[in-house]
GURO-292809 format. One record per residue: x, y, z of N, C-alpha, C in turn. Coordinates in steps of 0.1 Angstrom, whole numbers, plus 5000, padded with zeros to 4 digits. Layout:
XYZXYZXYZ
...
This chain:
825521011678824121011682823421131675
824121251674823421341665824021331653
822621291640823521301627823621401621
825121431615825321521609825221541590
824321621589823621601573823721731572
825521791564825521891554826621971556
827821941552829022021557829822011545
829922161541830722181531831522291530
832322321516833022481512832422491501
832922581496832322661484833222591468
832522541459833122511451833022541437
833622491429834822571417833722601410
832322601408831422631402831022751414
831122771420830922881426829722891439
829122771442828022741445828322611460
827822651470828322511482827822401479
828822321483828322191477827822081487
827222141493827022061505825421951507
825321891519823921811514823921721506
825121691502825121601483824021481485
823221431501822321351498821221371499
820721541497819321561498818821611484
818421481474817921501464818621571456
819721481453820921461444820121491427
821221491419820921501406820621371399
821021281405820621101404818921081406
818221181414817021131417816021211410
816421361408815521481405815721461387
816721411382816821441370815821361358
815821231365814321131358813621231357
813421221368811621321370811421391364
812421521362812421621351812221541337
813121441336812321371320811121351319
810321321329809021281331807921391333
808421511330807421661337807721721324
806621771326806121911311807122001316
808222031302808822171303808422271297
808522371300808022481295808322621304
808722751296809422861303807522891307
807522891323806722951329806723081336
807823141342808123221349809023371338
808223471341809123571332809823661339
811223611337812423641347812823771343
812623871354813824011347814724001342
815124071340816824061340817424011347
818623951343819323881356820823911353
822023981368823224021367823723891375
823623741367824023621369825023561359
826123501366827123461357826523291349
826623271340826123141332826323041342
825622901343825822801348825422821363
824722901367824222901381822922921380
822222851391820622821390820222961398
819523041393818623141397818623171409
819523241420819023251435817423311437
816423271435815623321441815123321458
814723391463814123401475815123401482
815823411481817523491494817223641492
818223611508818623771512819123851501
820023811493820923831481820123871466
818823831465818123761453817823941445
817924071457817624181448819124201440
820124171443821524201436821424131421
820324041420820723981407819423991400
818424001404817424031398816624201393
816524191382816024361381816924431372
816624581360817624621353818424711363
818224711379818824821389818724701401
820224701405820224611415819524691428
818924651436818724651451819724681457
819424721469820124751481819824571491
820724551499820724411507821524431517
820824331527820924361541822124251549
823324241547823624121554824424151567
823224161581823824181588825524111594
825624241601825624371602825424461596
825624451583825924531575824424611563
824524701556823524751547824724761533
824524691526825324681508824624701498
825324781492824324801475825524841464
825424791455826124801441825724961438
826625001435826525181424826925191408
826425281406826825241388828425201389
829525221393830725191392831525181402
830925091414831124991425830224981436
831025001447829924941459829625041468
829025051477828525101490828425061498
828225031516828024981525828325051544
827625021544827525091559826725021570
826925061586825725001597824425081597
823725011594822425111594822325171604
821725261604821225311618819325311624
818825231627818025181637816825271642
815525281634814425421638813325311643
812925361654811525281655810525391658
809325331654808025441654807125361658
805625371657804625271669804225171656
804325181646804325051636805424991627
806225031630807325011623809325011632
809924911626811324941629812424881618
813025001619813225051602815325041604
815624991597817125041593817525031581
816825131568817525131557819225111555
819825121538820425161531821825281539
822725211547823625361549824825361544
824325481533825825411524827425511525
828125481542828625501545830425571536
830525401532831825391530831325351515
832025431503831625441490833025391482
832725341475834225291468833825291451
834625391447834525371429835325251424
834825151417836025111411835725061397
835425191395836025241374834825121369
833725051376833224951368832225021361
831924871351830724931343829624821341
829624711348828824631348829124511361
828024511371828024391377827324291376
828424171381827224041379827923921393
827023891397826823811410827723661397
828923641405829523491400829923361408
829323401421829623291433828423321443
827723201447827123201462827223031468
827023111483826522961489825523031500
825322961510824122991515824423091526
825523171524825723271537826423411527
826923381521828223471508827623501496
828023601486828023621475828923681470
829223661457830823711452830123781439
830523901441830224011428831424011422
831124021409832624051394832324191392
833224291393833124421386833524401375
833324471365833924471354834024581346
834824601336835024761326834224761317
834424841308833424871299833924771287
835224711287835424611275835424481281
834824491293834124341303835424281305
836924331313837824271317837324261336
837724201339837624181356838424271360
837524381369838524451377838824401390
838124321392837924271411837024241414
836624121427835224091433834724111443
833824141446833224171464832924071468
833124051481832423961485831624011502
830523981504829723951512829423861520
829023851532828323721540827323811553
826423711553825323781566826323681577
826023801591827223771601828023771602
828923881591830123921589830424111587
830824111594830924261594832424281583
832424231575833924231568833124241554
833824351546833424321527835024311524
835224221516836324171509836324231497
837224271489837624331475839024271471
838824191459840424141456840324181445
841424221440841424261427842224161415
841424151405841724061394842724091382
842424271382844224341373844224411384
845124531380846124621380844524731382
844624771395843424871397843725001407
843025111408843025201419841425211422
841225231432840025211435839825371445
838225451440838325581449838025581461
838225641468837525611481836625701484
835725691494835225831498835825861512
835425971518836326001528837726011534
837826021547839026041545839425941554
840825841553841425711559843025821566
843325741575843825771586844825681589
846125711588846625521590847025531606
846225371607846225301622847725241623
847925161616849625091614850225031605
850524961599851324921586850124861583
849824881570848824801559847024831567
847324931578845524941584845525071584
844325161578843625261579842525301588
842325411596840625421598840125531596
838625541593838125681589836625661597
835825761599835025771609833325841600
832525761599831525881592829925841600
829325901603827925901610828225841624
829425901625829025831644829925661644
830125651632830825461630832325501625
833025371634834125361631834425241619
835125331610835525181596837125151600
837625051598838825021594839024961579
839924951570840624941556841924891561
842524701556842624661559843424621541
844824651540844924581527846924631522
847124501519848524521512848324631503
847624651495848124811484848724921485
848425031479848825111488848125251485
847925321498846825421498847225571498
846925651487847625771487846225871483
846025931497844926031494843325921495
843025921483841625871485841825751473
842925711469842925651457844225501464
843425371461844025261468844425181455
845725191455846125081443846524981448
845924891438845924701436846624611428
847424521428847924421418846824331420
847024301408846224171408846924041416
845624001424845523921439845624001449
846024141450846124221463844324191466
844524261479842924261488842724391495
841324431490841424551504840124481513
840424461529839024411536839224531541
837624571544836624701553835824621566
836224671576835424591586834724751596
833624691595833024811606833124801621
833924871628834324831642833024831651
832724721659831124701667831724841678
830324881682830524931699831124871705
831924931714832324871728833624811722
834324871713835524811707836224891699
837724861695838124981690838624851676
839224941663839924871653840824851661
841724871666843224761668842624661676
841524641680841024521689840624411685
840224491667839524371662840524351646
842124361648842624431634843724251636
843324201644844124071639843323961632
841624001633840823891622840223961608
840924031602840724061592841424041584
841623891585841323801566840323811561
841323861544839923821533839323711533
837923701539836823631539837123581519
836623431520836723341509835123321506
834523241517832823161516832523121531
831323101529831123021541830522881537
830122811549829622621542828522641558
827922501562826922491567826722351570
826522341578826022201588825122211596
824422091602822722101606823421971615
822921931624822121841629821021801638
820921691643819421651649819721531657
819621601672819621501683817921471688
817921431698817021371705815921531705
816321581712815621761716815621861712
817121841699817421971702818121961688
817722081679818422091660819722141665
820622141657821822251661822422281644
822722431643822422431631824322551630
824922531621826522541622826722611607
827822751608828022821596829222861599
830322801590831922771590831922901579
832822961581833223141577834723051573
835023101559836223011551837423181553
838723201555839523281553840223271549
841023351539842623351531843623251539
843623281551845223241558843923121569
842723081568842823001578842323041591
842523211590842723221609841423271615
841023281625839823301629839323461625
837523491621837123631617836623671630
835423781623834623801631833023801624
832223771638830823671636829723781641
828923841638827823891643826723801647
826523761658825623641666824023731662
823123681654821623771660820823701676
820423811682819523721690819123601692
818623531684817923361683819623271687
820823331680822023261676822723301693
822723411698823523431708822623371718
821023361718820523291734820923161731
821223091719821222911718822522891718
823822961720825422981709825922821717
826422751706827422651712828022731730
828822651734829422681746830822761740
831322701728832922741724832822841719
831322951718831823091710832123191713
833123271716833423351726832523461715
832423551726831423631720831423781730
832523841732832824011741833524041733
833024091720833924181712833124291708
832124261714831124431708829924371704
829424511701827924511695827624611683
826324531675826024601662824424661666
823924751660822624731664821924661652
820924661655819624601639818624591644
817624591633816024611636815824481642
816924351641816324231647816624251661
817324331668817824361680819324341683
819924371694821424371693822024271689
823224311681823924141675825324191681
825324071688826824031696828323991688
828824051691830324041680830923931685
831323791682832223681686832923681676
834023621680835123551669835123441671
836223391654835923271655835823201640
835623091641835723021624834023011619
833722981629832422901634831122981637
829922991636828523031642827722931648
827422881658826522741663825922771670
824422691667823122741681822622631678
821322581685820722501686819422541689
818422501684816922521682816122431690
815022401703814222241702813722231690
814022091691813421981684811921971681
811122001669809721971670809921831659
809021751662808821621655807821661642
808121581632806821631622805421511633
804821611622803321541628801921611618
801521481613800021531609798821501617
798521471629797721461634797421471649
796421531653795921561672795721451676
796021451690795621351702794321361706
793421271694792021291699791621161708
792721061708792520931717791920981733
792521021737792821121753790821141754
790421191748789121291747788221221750
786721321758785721241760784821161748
784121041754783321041745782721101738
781721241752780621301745781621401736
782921451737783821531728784121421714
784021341714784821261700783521231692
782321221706780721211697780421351691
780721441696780421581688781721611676
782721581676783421571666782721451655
782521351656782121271645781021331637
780021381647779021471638779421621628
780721651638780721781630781821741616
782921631621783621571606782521491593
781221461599780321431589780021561583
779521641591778821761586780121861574
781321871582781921921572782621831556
782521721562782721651547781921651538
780421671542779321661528779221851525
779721911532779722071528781022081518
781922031510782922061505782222061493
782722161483782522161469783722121463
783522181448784622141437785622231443
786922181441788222231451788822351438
789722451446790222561437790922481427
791422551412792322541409793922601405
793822671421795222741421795722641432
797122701431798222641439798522681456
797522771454797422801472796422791477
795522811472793422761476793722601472
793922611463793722441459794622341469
795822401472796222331481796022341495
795422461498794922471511793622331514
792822351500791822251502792022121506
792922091497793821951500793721911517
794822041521794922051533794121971546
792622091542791422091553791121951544
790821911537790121771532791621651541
792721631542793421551549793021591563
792621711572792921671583791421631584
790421651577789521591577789421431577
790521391571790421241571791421191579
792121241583793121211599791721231611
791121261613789921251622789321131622
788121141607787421041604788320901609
789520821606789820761607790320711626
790820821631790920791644790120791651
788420841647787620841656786720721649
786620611638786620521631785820531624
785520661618784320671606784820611597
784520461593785420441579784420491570
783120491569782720541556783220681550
783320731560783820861559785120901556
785520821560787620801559787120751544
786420651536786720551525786220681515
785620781520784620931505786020971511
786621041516787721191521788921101513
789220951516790320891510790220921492
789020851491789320861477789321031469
788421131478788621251470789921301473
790421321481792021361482792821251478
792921171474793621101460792921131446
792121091446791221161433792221311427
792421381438792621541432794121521433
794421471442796221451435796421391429
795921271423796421231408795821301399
795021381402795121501386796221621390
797021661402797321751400799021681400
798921571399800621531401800821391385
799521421379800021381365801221451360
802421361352803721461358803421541343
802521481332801921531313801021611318
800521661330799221701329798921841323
800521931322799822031320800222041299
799921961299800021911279798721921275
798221891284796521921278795122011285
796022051297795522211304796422301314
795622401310796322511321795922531336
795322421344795522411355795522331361
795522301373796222171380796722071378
798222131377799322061373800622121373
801722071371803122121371804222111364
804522221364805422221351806822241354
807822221344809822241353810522311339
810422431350811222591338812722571341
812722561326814622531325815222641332
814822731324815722831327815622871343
814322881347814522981357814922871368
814722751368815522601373814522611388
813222591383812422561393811322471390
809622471400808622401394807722511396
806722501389805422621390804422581388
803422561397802222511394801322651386
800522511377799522591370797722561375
797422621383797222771375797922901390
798822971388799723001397799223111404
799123151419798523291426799423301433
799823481440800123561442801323551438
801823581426802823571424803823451422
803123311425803923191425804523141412
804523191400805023251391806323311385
807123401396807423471400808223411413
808423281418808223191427808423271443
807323361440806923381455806223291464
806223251479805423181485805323001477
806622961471806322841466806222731479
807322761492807122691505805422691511
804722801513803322831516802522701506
802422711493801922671486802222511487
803322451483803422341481803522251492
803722341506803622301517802122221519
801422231516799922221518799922071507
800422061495800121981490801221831495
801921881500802921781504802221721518
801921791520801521691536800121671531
799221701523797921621521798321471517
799621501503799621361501800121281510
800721291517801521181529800321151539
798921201542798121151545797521081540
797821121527796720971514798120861515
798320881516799520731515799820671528
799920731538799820671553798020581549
797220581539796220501542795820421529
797020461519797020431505798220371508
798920321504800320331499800520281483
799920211477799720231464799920371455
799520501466799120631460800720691461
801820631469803320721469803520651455
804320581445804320601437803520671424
803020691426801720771415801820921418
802120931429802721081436804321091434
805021051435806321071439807021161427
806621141411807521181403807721371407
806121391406805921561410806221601425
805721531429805621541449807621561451
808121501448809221471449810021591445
809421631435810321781422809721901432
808321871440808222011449808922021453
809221871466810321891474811721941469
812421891458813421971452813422141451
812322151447812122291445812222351459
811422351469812122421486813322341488
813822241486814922271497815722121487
816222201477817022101471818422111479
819221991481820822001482821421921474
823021961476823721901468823721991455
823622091455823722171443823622061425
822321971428822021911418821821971401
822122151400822422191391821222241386
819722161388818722151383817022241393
818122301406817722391415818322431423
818322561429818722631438818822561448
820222551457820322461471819022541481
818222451489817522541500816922661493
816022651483815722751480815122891485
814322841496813722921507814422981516
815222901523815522871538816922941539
816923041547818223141549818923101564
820323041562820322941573820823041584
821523181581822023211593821123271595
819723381588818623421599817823311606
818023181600817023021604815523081599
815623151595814523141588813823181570
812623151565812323161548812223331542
812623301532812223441522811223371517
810123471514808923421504808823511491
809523631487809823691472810623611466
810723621456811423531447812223561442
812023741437812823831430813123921440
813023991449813324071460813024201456
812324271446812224371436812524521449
812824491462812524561470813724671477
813824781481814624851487815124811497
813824751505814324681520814524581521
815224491512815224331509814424251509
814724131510813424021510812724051522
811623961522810323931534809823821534
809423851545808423711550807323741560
806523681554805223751563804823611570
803623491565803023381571804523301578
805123341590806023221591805223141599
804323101598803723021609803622901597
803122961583803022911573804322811566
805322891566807222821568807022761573
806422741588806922601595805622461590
804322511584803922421583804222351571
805022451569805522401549806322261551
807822291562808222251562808122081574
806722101580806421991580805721911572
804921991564804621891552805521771546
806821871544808221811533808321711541
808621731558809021601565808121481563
806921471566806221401564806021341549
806221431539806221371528807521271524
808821301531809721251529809621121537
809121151550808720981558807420921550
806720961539805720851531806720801522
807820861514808320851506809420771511
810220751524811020691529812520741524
812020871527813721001521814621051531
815020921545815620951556816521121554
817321111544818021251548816921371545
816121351534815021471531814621531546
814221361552813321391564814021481577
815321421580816221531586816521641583
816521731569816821851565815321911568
814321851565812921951567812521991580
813221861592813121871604813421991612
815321971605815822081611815422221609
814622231592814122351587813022391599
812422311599810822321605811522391624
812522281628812322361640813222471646
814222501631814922631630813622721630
812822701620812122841613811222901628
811122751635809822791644810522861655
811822841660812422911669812823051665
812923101647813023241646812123321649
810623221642809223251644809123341660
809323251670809123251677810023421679
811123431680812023571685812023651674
811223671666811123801654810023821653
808623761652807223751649806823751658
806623661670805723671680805823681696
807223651696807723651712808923701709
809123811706810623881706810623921721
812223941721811824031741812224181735
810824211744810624361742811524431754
812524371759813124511765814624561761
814924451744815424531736815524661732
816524751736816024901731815524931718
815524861709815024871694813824861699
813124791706811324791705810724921714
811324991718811025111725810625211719
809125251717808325321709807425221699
807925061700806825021691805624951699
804624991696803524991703802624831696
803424771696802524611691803324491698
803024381699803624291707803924171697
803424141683804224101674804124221660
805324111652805924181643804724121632
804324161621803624071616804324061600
805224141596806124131584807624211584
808524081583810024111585810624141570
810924201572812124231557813824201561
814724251552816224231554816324391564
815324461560815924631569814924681575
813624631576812524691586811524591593
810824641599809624491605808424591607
807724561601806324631602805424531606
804524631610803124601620802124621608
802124561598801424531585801224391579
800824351568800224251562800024331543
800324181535799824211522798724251518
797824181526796624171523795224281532
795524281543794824381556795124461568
794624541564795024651577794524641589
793324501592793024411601793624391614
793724491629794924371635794724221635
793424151633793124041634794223921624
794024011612794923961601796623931603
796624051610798124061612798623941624
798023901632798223791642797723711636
796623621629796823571619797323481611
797923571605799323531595800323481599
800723491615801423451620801123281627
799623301629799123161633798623021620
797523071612797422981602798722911599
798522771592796922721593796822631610
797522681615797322601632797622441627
799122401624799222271619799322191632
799322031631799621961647800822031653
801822081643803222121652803222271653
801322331658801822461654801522471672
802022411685801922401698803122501703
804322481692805122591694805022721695
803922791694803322911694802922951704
802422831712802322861730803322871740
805122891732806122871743805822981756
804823061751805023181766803223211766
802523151775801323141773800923271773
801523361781801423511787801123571776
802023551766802223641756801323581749
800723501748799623471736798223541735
798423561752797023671759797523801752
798923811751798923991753798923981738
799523901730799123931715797723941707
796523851714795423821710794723991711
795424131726794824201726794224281718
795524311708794824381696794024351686
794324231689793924111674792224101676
791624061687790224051692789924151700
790024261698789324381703787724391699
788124301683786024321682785524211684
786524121690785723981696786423851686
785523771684786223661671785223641666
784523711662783323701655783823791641
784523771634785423831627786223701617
786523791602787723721595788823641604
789123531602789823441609789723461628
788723451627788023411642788623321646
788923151639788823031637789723011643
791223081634792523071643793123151650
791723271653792623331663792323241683
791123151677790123081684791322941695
791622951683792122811682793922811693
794522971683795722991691795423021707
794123091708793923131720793723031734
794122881728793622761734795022741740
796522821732797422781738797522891751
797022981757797323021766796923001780
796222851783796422761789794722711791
794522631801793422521798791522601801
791922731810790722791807790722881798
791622901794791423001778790922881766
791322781771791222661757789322611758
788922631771787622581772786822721770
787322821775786522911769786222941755
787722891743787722931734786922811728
786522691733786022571728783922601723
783922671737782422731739781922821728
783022941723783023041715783122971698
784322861696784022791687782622721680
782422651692781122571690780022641681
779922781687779022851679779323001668
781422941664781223041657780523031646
780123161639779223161622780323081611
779623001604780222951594781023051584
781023151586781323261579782823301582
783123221592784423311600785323201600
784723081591785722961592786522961580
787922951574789022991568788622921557
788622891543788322791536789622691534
790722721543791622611547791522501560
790122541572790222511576788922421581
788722371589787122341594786622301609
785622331609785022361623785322231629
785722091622785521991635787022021637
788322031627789822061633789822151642
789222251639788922391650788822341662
787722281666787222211675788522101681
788822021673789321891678790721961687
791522051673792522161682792722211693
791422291699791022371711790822201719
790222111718789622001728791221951733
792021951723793221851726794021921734
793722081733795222121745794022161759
């Protein structure tokens, strides 16, 4: 009864092979014959081994992009490459009244004689670094995983590797050494003399950082060298449950760092009293085990409100105000995130007209929101201009619309963006269907682009979607010290109901289960990092805001790209208020206490609209108040993604 869609290992190309039915290389590869090629995106450097598609937008993505790798965050742990090997340590955890911070601690230092790294294995939890010498022989590879307190090192010749500090031997083949307060254990057949650890080739040395509340000999029977991890999803009636299989040398069970969201949903089978880690996401519970499992509710996709329910004189003031905003639209942007915002507000514009039975009105909104996707999903279109339209970069093995903003180029924010265009069309076709084929060649290569599986060769698996935090990176390149980020997750989840929806016009059963489960993972991280974390975590003690408004891999700030607004910064977390954005009201309480900062000058203000709108989830007299305040906000304060009658119909329906 719950199907399961995506369970794999790591394979001989280096990459999980899992998903093999969600937009296979059988379906994406026509299309690519059918789409303008051309190098769109100007890739840095890259420390990537041939034959692997570009990790962009992962936790991982600063290790391979850039002439100077990044530092990266996979809890537990803080890892970074040095000119001639690795670093890694537990961060240690600072909070201040806008900020909570755990850089780079680069505890435990290890030389090993290299002189060039390059990332030659991932899947969607691991990555496998190649060290190498100066005449590019293999000296050995690291490997990594988020929710593994274990770095793996096997060595490929005949190596000594330096250490820093000083190791201690615990018992045959186990060391420990002690620095900032953290206990390490060194874990490896070689043999250790002083600070220098010699290797045969296939020896291992594993480093595990002992959690609180635990000692190394307690945790010194799961330290096998970690191999990969693989990944399973499914989708019952209520509830996603989303599964990360940790692969070891001998088979036998590791150790799992649970984050918050993972330990309140954990399967029943995960034992989990082996300690604690801290992090800026809050405490991570130490389990063992093969396995990671939680479960998320279930949100359904959905493009449209329950305006059936509503009064007449409410559906009679909606029909005037869906006339009034449909003859106010001008010529639509031609970027890939205005332009598709436009899209956007022009479908829920015609999801209205139609249920309240404007047909003339549904027959002008139908044809202009088909009208503008078949110019922007001509698959030749960009052969004879540079904007609206799409193009498929070999190399960097993605899609990039032209004419490209903030960075989507660069494939920042391509979920945000293409999100918007995906669920417009599935509203032209729920009233067209003539219009899915004419859409599908491009529509189809977006969807590839967020969340291709099956390692089709021709894109990054899940390009977005980081399955053990359950939630998106939106940098592409991660150019950053504190890892990737993500700021609009409210935006993630509408992305990824777009995809669903586009996949039920398209009739892409497994698409439509993988976007599902995206959509009501991302919204349950949403929910415990962005906007309803529990604050009586000790990490939030000293921060003076009640959401987070921008997460990284090592800090969360009470900031935004764009403004120093609080209004902005709540916000970003709400736009664009999709049908499935109800999840936002799971704690009505907290939607009051979040709005405090946010409307201090009232909502007569930059995105008034949705702060208007969220303000409807904190229950039925906040919704009528906020309906009154609506009615007469200034046209000035309405989003150009959104429009006064959805505003309205929004606030009427809860």
């Amino acid at each position: 009864m719950a199907v399961l869609a995506g369970c794999s290992t790591t394979s001989t190309t280096g990459v999980e092979s899992g998903t093999a039915a969600v937009l296979p290389r059988s379906q994406v590869g026509p299309l690519i014959d059918r789409i303008v090629k051309q190098p769109a995106a100007t890739l840095p450097t890259m420390h990537l081994a041939a034959g692997l598609a570009p990790p962009t937008n992962k936790w991982f993505s600063g290790l391979v992009f850039g002439d100077h790798p990044q530092p990266v965050f996979p809890l537990p742990l803080s890892f970074a490459l040095t000119e001639s090997g690795f670093t890694f340590g537990v961060p240690r955890v600072t909070t201040t009244p806008d900020t909570i911070e755990a850089p780079l601690a680069p505890a435990i230092a290890v030389n090993a004689h290299a002189a060039r790294s390059t990332v030659i294995a991932y899947d969607e939890s691991s990555v496998t670094i190649d060290e190498r010498d100066r005449n590019g022989r293999s000296i050995g590879t690291v490997l990594i995983a988020e929710g593994s307190p274990l770095v793996t090192f096997t060595a490929k010749s005949s190596t000594s590797l330096d250490l820093s500090g000083t190791y201690t031997a615990a018992k045959k083949a186990l060391w420990s050494t002690r620095v900032d307060g953290n206990d390490y254990g060194l874990s490896s057949s070689g043999r250790l003399s002083g600070s220098s650890l010699s290797l045969s080739p296939g020896q291992t040395a594993v480093w595990v950082a002992v959690p609180r509340g635990a000692s190394l000999d307690s945790v010194s029977s799961m330290l096998s060298p970690l191999l990969g991890t693989s990944f399973a999803y499914s989708t019952a009636e209520r509830t996603v449950t989303t599964t990360i299989g940790y692969r070891t040398a001998n088979g036998s069970p590791t150790l799992l760092a649970a984050m918050p969201h993972q330990r309140k949903a954990a399967a029943a089978s995960m034992t989990c009293a082996a300690g604690s880690y801290p992090s800026v996401y809050g405490t991570l519970e130490l389990c063992s085990g093969s396995t990671l499992s939680w479960s998320s509710p279930k949100i359904d996709p959905s493009s449209s409100l329950d305006v059936v329910g509503l009064t007449e004189a409410q559906k009679s003031e909606l029909r005037a105000q869906v006339s009034t905003d449909t003859d106010a639209g001008g010529e639509l942007p031609a970027d890939t995130y205005f332009g598709g915002k436009a899209l956007y507000r022009l479908a829920n514009l015609l999801q209205l007209a139609e249920q309240l039975g404007m047909r003339d009105v549904s027959t002008r909104l139908q044809s202009r929101v088909g009208d503008a996707l078949r110019t922007w999903t001509e698959p030749k279109g960009c052969s004879t201009r540079s904007s609206r339209c799409f193009v498929y970069d070999p190399r960097a093995k993605g899609v990039i619309g032209l004419t490209a903003s903030f960075g989507s180029d660069q494939f920042n924010d391509h979920h945000f963006h293409y999100g918007y265009f995906l669920y417009a069309a599935s509203v032209a076709v729920r009233y067209d269907r003539s219009l899915e084929p004419r859409f599908s060649p491009v529509l189809t290569l977006l969807a590839a682009d967020l969340a291709s599986g099956g390692h089709n060769g021709d894109f990054p698996q899940l390009r977005m979607f980081d399955v053990y935090a359950g939630h998106s990176w939106a940098s592409g390149f991660a150019p950053f010290a504190s890892g990737n980020n993500e700021e609009s997750s409210s935006e993630a989840v509408a992305a990824w109901n777009g995809l669903a929806l586009w996949a039920q016009a398209s009739k892409n059963g497994p698409l439509e289960r993988e976007a599902t489960w995206m959509m009501s993972a991302e919204a349950a991280s949403a929910s415990a990092y962005w906007t309803d974390f529990d604050t009586r975590d000790p990490i939030y003690s000293g921060y003076q805001h009640s959401v987070v408004s921008l997460n990284w891999g090592s800090k969360r700030d009470y900031a935004t790209w764009f403004s120093a607004d609080p209004a902005a910064k709540l916000a970003i977390l709400a736009l664009p208020m999709a049908p499935v954005a109800a999840y936002l009201g799971g704690q009505p309480q907290r939607v009051s206490q979040n709005l405090e900062q946010a409307t201090a000058a009232g909502y007569e203000q930059s995105y008034g609209d949705y702060l208007l709108m969220y303000s409807a989830l904190a229950g039925k007299p906040q919704a009528a108040t906020a309906l009154a305040q609506a009615e007469k906000l200034p046209e000035r304060f309405i989003d150009q993604g959104n429009s006064r009658a959805y505003m309205l119909a929004w606030i009427m329906t809860r």
